[in-house]
C-alpha positions as CSV (number, residue, x, y, z in Angstrom):
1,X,0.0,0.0,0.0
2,X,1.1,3.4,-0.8
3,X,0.2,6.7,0.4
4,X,0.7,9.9,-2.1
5,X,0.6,13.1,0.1
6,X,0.3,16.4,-1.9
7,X,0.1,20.2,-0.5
8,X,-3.4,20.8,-1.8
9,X,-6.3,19.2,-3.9
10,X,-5.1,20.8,-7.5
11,X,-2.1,19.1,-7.1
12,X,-3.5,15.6,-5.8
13,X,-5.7,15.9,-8.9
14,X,-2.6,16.4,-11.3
15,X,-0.8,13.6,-9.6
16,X,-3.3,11.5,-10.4
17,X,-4.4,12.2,-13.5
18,X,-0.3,12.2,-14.5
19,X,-0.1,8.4,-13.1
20,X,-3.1,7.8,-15.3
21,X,-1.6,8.7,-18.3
22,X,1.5,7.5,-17.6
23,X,-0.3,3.8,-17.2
24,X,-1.7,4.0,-20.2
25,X,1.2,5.0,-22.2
26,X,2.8,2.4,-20.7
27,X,0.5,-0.1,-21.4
28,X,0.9,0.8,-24.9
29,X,-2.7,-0.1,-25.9
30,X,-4.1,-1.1,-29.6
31,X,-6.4,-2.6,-31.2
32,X,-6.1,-5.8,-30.0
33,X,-5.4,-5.0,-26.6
34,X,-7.2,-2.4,-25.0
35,X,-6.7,-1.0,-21.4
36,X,-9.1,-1.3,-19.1
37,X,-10.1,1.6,-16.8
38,X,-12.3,2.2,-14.1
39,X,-13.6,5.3,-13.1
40,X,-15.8,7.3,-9.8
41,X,-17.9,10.2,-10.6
42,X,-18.5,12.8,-7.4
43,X,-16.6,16.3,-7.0
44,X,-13.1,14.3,-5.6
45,X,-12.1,13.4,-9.7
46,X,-13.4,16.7,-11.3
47,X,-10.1,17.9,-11.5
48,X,-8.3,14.3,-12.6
49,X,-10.9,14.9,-15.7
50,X,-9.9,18.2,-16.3
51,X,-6.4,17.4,-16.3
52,X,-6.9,14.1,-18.6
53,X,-8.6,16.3,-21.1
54,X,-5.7,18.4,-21.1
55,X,-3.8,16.0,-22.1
56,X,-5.8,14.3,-24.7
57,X,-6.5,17.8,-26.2
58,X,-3.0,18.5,-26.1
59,X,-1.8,15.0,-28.4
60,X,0.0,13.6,-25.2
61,X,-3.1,10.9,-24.8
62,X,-5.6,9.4,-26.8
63,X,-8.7,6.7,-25.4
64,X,-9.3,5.2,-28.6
65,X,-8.2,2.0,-27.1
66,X,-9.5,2.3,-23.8
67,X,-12.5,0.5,-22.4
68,X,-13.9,2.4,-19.2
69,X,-16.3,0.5,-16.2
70,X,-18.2,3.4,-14.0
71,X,-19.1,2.5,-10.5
72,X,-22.2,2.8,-9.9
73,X,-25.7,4.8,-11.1
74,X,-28.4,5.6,-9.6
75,X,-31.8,3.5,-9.7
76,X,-34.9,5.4,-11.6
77,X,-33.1,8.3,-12.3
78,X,-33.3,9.4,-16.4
79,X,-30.3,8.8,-18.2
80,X,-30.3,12.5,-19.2
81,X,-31.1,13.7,-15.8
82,X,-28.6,16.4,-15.4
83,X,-27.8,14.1,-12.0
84,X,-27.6,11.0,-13.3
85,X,-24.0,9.6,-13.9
86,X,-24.4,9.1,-17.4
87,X,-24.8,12.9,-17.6
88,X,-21.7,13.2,-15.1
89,X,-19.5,11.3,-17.3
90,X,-20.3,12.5,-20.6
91,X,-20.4,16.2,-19.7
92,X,-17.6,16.0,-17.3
93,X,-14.8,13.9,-19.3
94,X,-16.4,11.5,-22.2
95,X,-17.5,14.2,-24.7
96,X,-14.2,16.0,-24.2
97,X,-11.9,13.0,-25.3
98,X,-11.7,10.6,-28.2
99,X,-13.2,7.4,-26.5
100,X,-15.5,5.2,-28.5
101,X,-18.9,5.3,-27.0
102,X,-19.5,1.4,-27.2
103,X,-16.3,1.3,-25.0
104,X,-17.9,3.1,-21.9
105,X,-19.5,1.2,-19.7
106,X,-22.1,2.4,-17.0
107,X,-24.5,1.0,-15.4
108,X,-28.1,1.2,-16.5
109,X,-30.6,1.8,-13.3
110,X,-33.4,1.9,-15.4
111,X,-32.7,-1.8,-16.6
112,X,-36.3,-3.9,-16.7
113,X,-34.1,-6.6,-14.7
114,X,-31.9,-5.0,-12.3
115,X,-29.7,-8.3,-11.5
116,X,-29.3,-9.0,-14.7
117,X,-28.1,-5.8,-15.4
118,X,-25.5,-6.0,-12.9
119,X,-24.9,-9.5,-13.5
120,X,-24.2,-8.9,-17.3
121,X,-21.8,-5.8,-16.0
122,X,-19.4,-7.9,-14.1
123,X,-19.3,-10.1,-17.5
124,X,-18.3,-7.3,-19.8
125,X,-15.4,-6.7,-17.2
126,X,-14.5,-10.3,-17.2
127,X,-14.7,-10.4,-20.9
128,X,-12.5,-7.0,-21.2
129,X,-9.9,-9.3,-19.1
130,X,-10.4,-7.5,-15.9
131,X,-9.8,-3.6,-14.7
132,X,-6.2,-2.8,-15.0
133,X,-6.8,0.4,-12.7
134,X,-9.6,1.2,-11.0
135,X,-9.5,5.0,-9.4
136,X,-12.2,5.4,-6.9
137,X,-13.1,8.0,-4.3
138,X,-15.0,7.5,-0.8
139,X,-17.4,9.5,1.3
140,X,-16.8,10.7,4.6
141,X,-17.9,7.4,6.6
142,X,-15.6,5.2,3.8
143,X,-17.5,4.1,1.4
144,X,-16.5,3.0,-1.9
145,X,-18.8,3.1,-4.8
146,X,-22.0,2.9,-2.9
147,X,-21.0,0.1,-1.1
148,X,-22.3,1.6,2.2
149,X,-20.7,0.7,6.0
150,X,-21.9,-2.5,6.1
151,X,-21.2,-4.0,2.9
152,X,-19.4,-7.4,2.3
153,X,-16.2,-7.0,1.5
154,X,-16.5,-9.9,-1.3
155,X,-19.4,-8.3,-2.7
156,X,-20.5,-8.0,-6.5
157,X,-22.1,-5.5,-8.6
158,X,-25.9,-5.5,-7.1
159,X,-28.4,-3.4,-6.2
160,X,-27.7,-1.4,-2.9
161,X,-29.9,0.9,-0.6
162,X,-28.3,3.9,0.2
163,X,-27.4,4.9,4.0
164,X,-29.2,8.3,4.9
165,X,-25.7,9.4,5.3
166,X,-25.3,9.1,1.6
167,X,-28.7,10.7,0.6
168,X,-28.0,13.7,2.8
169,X,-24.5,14.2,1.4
170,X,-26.1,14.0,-1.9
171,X,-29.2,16.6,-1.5
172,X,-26.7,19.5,-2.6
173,X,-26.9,17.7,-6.1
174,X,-30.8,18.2,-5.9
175,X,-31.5,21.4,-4.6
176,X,-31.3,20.1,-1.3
177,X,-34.3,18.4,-1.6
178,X,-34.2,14.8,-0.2
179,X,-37.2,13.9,-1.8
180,X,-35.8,13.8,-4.9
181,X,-32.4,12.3,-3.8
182,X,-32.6,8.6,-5.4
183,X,-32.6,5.8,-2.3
184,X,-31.2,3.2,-4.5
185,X,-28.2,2.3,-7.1
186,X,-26.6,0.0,-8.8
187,X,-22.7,-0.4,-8.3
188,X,-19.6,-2.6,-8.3
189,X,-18.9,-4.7,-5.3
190,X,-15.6,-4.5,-3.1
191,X,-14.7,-7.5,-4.1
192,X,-15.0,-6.6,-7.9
193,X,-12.9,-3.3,-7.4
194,X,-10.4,-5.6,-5.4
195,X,-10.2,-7.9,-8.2
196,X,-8.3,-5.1,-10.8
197,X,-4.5,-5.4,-11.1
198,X,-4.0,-2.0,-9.5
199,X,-6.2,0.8,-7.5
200,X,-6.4,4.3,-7.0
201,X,-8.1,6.0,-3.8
202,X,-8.6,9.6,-4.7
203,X,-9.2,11.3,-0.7
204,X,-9.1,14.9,-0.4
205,X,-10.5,17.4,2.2
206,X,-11.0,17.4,6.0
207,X,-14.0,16.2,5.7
208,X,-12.5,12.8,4.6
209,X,-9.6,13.0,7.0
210,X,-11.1,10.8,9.8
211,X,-12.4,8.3,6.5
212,X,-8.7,8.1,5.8
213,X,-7.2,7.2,9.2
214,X,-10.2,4.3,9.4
215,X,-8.5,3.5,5.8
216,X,-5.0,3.1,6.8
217,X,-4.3,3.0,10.6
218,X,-6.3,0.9,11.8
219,X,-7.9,-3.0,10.6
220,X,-10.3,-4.1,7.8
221,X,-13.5,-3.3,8.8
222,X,-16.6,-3.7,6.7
223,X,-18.2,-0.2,8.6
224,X,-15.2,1.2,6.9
225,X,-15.6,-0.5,3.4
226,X,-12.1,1.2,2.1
227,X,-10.5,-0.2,4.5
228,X,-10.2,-3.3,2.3
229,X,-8.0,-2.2,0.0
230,X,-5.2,-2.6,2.7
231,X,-5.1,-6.1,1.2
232,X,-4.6,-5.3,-1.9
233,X,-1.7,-6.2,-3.6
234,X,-1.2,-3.1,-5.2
235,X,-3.3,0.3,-4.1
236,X,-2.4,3.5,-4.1
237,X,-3.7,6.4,-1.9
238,X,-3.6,9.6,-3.4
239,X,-4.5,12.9,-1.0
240,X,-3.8,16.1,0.5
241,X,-2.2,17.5,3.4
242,X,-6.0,18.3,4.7
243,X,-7.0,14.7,4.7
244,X,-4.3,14.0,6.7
245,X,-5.4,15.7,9.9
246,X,-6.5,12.6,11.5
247,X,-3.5,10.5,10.8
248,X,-0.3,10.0,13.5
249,X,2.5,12.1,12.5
250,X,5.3,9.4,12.4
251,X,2.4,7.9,9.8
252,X,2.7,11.1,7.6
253,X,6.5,11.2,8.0
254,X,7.0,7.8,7.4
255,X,5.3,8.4,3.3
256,X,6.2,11.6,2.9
257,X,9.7,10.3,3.3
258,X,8.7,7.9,0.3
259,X,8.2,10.4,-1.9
260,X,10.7,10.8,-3.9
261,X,10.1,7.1,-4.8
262,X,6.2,8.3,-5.6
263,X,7.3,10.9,-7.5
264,X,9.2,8.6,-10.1
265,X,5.7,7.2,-10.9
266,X,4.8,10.3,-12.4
267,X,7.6,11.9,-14.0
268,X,6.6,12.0,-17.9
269,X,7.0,9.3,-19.9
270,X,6.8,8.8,-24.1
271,X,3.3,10.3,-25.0
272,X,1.2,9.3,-27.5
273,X,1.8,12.1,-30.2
274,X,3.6,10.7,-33.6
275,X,7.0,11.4,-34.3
């Protein structure tokens, strides 16, 4: 497990959305072998998006052979819904770059058969051959996707209810009306984000710091559903100084002394442009 520590949110976002690219270069994707990529929605990866559209718009990235899997959706909300995380993804990062709209997946919660739906999603990752990064964010009590405190920790793509916790965070997004906050959604299990060769925890803010601590300091808990990814082979944690406030110090010493090995991970590499 790492632990990325940056001054401020713009630069946490740049980090990130560097070691993106930099993946995907290296991957060297084609035609015959696409990379696999799964992405969060929320205000945490805003700036990640921004940042990957920079690059794409400036020749250092292209999508074409990139095959994306989005967390979750919301259940009964339109597609077009300004809310919805269809609308999220296209007006926030897919319209922007040159990914082939049969390649991004998200979940459909206005399926006829919601299982199936979900149960047909974990296929096309399967079939994709697995995520080779998943980047994910979490909300305050340390949920991942929408798999609320509580959640099994092998779950699958399902259908959750969400904690009040969730629906109260969310009300900003619907004019802080609750009533029309959706109760349900559709996303990935812990287990199927624990199943991609590498993850990404975007955590940023104060509000996230004590979500963090639960995350790395202390055990796996299923209240604290990020706290999985401790056992995962190969996660990263990317934040900034402000979600730290919870953590020991001789924890925050001990990565920001690893740095300079971080750092490595990000310096540029070979983009995508033609000679």
């Amino acid at each position: 497990m790492r632990l990325v520590i940056l001054d401020d949110y713009s630069l946490a976002s740049e980090w990130a959305a560097k070691y993106i690219c930099n993946r995907i270069i290296q991957f060297n994707p084609g035609p015959d072998k696409y990379f696999t990529l799964g992405l969060p929605t929320g205000s945490t990866p805003l700036d990640c998006y921004k940042k990957l559209i920079e690059y794409h718009k400036n020749g250092d990235l292209s999508f074409k052979y990139v095959k994306t899997f989005n967390m979750d959706e919301y259940v009964g909300l339109p597609r077009d819904h300004p809310e919805s995380y269809h609308s999220y993804m296209w007006n926030n990062f897919f319209k922007h770059i040159d990914i082939d709209p049969n390649n991004a997946h998200i979940l459909d919660g206005n399926a006829e058969d919601l299982q199936a739906e979900c149960d047909e999603f974990e296929r096309k990752i399967k079939e994709a051959g697995g995520i080779e990064l998943f980047v994910g964010g979490i909300g305050p009590d340390g949920h991942i996707a929408f798999n609320e405190p509580g959640s099994s920790l092998v779950s699958r793509t399902r259908l959750k209810t969400l904690a009040m916790d969730t629906i109260l965070a969310n009300a900003k997004y619907f004019d802080g009306d609750l009533s029309k906050v959706p109760t349900m959604a559709l996303t990935v299990g812990v287990g199927t984000v624990m199943d991609a060769k590498e993850v990404m925890i975007l955590i940023t803010g104060a509000h996230k710091a004590f979500a963090l601590y639960k995350a790395i300091e202390e055990g796996v808990n299923h209240m604290w559903t990020v706290s999985a990814f401790q056992q995962h082979p190969r996660t990263i944690f990317v934040c900034d100084e402000d979600a730290t406030l919870e953590l020991r110090v001789k924890t925050v010493k001990y990565f920001k002394g690893l740095m300079h090995v971080h750092n490595k991970l990000v310096e540029p590499l070979h983009s995508m442009k033609k000679n």
